[in-house]
C-alpha positions as CSV (number, residue, x, y, z in Angstrom):
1,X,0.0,0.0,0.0
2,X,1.2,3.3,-1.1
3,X,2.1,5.8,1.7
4,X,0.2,9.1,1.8
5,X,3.3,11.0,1.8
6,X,4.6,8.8,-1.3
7,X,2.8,11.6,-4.0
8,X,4.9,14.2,-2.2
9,X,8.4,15.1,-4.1
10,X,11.3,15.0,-1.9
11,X,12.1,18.6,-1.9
12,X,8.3,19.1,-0.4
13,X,8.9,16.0,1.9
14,X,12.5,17.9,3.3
15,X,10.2,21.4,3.6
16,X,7.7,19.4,5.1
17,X,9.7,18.2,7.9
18,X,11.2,21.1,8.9
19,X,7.8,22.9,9.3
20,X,6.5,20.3,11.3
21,X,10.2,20.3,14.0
22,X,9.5,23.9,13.7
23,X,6.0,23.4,14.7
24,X,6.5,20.7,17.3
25,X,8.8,22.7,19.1
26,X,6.9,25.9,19.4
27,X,3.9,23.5,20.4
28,X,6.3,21.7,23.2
29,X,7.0,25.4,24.3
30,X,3.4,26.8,24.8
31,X,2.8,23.3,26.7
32,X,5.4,23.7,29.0
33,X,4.1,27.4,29.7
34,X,0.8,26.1,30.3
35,X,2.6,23.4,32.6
36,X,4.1,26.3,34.4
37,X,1.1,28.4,35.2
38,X,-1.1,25.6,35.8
39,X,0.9,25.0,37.9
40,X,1.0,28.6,39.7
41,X,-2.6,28.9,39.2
42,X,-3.4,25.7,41.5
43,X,-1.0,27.5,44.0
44,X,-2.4,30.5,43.8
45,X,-6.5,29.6,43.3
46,X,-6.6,26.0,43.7
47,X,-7.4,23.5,41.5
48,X,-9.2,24.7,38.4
49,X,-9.6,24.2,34.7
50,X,-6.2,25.9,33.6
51,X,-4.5,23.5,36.1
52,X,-5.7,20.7,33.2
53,X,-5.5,22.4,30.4
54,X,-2.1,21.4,29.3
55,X,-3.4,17.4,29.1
56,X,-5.4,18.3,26.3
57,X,-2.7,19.4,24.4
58,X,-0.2,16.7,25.1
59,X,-2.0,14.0,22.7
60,X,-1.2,16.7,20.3
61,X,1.9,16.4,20.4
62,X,2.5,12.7,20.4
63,X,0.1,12.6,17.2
64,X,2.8,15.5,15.7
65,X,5.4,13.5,16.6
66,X,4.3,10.7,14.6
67,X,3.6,12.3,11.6
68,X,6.9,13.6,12.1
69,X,8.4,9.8,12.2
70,X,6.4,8.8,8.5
71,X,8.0,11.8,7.2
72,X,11.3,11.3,8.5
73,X,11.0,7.4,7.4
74,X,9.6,8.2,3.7
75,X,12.4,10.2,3.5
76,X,14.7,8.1,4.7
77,X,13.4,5.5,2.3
78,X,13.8,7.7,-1.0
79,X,17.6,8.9,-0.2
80,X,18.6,5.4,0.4
């Protein structure tokens, strides 16, 4: 079975790639902030919906991540 990303040329598969490091570490960033003052807002106020906010973003992430893998193995597999 084809890949998804297999209709992609490799120059759009390298620009793809970095976009999506680029945009998996600016997402890590704004969930470490939202770590940080969930954190301070539970100090602060107590337990509240910003303290959980962050662990609806986290799946995000790992489902980035993955995507980021395929493109990273596609790529792998046309340079070879």
């Amino acid at each position: 079975m084809a890949s998804l990303y297999s209709t992609y040329t490799t120059k759009e598969l390298r620009k793809k790639v970095k976009k999506q490091k680029i945009m998996a570490m600016v997402q890590t960033i704004v969930i470490v902030l939202m770590l940080i003052f969930g954190v301070f807002s539970w100090i602060n106020k107590g337990i509240s919906f910003y303290t959980f906010m962050p662990l609806f973003f986290i799946p995000m992430l790992f489902v980035m991540s993955f995507e980021l893998k395929k493109l990273k193995k596609e790529l792998a597999q046309r340079t070879k």
